[in-house]
N, C-alpha and C positions, 0 to 999 in steps of 0.2 A: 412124806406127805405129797400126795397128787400136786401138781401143779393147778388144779382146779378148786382141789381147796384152800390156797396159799391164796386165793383171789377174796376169800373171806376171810381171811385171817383178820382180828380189832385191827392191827398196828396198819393195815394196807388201809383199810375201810377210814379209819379217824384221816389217814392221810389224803384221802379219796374227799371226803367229807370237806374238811378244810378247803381242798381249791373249788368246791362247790362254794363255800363262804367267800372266797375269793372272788368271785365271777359273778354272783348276787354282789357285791361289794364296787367291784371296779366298774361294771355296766351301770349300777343304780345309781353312784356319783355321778358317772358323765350324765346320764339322764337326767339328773337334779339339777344339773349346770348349765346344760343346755338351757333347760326349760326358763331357770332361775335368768336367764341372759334373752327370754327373751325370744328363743328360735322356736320356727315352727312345728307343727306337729312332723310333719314327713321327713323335714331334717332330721327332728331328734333322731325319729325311728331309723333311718338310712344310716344316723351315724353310729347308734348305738349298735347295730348290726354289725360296724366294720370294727368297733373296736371290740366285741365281745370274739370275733374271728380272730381279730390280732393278737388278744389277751390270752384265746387257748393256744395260740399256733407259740407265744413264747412261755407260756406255760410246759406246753408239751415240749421243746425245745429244753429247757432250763432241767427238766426231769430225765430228760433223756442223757445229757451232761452229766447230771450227777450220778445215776446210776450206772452209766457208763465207766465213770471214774471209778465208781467202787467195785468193776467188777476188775478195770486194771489193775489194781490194788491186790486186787485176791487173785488176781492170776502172775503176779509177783511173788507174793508168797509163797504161792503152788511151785514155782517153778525156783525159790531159795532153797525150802526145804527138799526138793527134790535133789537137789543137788547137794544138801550136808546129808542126807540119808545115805545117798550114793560112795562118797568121800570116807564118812565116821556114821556106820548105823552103831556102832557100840554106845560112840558117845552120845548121837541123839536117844539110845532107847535109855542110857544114864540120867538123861537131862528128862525127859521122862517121868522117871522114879522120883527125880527130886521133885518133880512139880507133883506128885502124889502126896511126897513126905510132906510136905507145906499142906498139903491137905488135910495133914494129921493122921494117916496112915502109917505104922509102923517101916522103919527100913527094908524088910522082909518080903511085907504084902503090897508094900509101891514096888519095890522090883520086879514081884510077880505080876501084877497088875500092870506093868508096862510093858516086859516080854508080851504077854499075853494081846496084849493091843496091838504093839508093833508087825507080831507073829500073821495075826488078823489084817492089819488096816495099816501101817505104818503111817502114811502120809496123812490118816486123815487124822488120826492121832494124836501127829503133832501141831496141825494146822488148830486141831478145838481146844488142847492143853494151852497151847502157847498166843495163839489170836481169838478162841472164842469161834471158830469159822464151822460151823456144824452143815453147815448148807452153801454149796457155790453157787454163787447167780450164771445163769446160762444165759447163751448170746443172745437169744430172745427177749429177754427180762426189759433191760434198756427200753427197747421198743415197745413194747406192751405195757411198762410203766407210765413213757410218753404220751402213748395212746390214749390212757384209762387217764391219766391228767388234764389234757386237752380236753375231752369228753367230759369231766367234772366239772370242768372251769364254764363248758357250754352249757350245760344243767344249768347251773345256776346263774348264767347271763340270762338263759330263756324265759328268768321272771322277769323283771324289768324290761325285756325286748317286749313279752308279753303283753303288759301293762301300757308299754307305748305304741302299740299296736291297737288292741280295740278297745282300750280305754284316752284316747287322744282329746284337749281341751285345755277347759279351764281348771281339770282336777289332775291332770296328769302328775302334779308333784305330790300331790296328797294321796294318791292311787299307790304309786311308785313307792312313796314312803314307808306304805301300811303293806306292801306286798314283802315288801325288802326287812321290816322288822317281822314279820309274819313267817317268812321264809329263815331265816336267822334264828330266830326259838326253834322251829323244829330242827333246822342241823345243829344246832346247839343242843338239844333235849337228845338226839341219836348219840353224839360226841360224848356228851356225860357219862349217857348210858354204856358205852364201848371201851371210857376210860374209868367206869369204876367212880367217877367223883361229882360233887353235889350240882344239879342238876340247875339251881336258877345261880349258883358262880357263875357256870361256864355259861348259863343266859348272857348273863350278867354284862360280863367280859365280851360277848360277840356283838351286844348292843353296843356296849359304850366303842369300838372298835369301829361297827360299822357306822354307829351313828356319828360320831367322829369328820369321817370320813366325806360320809352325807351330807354334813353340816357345812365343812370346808369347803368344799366343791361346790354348792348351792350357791355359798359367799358371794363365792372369786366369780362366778355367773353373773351373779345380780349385782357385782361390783363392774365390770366387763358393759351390764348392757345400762 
């Protein structure tokens, strides 16, 4: 698979998707709380700008972490198996066969079927038999995962900065509300649709979540001012 198409793959996109929910989510509370306590219009907007910057930058950090970690992970393995291949290829191409026989392949035709892999691909062989690893993450990945998180999490700050930008007042909490549940059904109606499941659940779920969240934060404002 191209690297270009792995950028559309459901499982990248719902994950992409989410820190959009995230960043509609962390911007619209401080916006609600601000506003709920009381601060001006140009504060909110000044501040909501800094923490929608702060929120992708550990975003994109926090992403960049884990995938980091998982490519360590697989560059472990890479480099275990290389070295029982190197050692006993008999007994990895054995161990092999047995993970075929569990497969319910006769003893015969998992033997042949793992010569034949080993003969071909050894390592990679064992890495998909034995971890599942059909694809390594290359050094790029980390980075570009970061990236495209960061950039999610700014999507979707961009409503709420939005809203408190040329919609500033006496409506700004009710602007901000209707933007952020507004904004919330459609990345919840794309998420459905990419995971395959019922379409006003995952509504559902992302309202009571964000609203939640909205709701708290609005409080501790109007408790504050």
């Amino acid at each position: 698979m191209s690297s270009w198409l792995r950028w559309i793959d459901p499982a990248r996109v719902r994950t992409h998707v989410a820190d959009v929910n995230d960043g509609i989510i962390a911007v619209a509370a401080m916006s609600e709380g601000l506003t709920g306590a009381g601060a001006a219009p140009a504060t909110v907007w000044s501040i909501i700008i800094l923490t929608a910057l702060a929120g992708a930058t550990s975003v994109a950090g926090v992403r960049f972490g884990e995938v980091s970690a998982d490519r360590e992970v697989e560059q472990s393995l890479v480099e275990q198996e290389k070295r029982l291949l190197a050692l006993s290829p008999e007994e990895e191409t054995a161990q092999l066969a047995a993970f075929y026989e569990a497969k319910r392949l006769n003893p015969a035709l998992a033997r042949q079927v793992a010569e034949e892999l080993s003969a071909r691909d050894a390592l990679s062989a064992q890495l998909e038999a034995e971890y599942g690893l059909r694809e390594l993450t290359d050094a790029s990945t980390p980075w570009r995962d970061g990236l495209f998180a960061g950039v999610a999490f700014l999507a979707g700050a961009s409503v709420p900065v939005a809203i408190a930008r040329f919609f500033p007042g006496p409506l700004l909490w009710e602007s901000t509300l209707l933007a952020a549940v507004t904004s919330l059904t459609i990345t919840s109606i794309v998420l459905a649709r990419l995971g395959q499941t019922q379409v006003w659940r995952t509504i559902l779920r992302s309202l009571l979540v964000g609203g939640a969240s909205l709701g708290l934060t609005a409080l501790v404002g109007s408790l504050v001012a």
